[in-house]
C-alpha positions in Angstrom: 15.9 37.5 29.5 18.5 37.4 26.9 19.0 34.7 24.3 22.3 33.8 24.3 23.4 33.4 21.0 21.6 36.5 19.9 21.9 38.8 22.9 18.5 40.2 22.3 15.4 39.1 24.7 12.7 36.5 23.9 10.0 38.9 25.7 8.0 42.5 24.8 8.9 45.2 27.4 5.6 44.8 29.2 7.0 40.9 30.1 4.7 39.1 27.6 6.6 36.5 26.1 5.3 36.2 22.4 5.1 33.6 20.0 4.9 33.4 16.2 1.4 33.8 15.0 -0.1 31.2 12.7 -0.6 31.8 8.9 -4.0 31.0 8.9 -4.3 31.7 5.2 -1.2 29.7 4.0 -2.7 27.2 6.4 -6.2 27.6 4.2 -4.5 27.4 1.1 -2.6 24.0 1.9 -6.0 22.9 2.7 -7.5 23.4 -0.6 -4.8 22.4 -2.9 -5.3 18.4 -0.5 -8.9 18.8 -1.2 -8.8 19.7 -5.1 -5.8 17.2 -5.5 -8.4 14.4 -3.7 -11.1 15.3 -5.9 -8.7 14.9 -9.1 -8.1 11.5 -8.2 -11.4 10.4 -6.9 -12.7 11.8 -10.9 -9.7 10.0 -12.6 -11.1 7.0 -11.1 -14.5 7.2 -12.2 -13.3 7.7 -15.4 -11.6 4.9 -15.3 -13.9 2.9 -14.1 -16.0 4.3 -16.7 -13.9 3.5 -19.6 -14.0 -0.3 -18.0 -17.4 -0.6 -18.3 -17.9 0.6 -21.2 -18.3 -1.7 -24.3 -15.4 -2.4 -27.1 -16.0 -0.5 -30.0 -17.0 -2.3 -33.1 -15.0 -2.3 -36.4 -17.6 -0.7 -39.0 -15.7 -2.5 -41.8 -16.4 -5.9 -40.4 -20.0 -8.0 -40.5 -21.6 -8.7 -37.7 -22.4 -12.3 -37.2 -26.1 -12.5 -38.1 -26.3 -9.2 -39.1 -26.8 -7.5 -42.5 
């Protein structure tokens, strides 16, 4: 059957109409950039969360109350 703004046919000669076949490896690589961009920001946030925890730092200059 013709298409009619291209005047060519949708269909093979045997009558199999065809369709685009899936990039399975673009598909793939989508895939992985989501996961290692998900994994970026679940480690930024343990850093973070590290960095919370941790203590302040101490000025070395200053005494410490009851200390020598």
């Amino acid at each position: 059957m013709p298409h009619p703004a291209l005047g060519t046919t949708l269909s093979r000669p045997d009558g199999d109409i065809s369709l685009a076949k899936p990039n399975y490896s673009f598909e793939k690589r989508q895939r992985e950039i989501a996961k290692k961009k998900q994994q970026e920001e679940k480690d930024a946030r343990k850093r973070e969360a590290r960095e919370d925890a941790k203590p302040a730092p101490t000025d070395p200059g200053k005494a410490t109350p009851g200390g020598r």
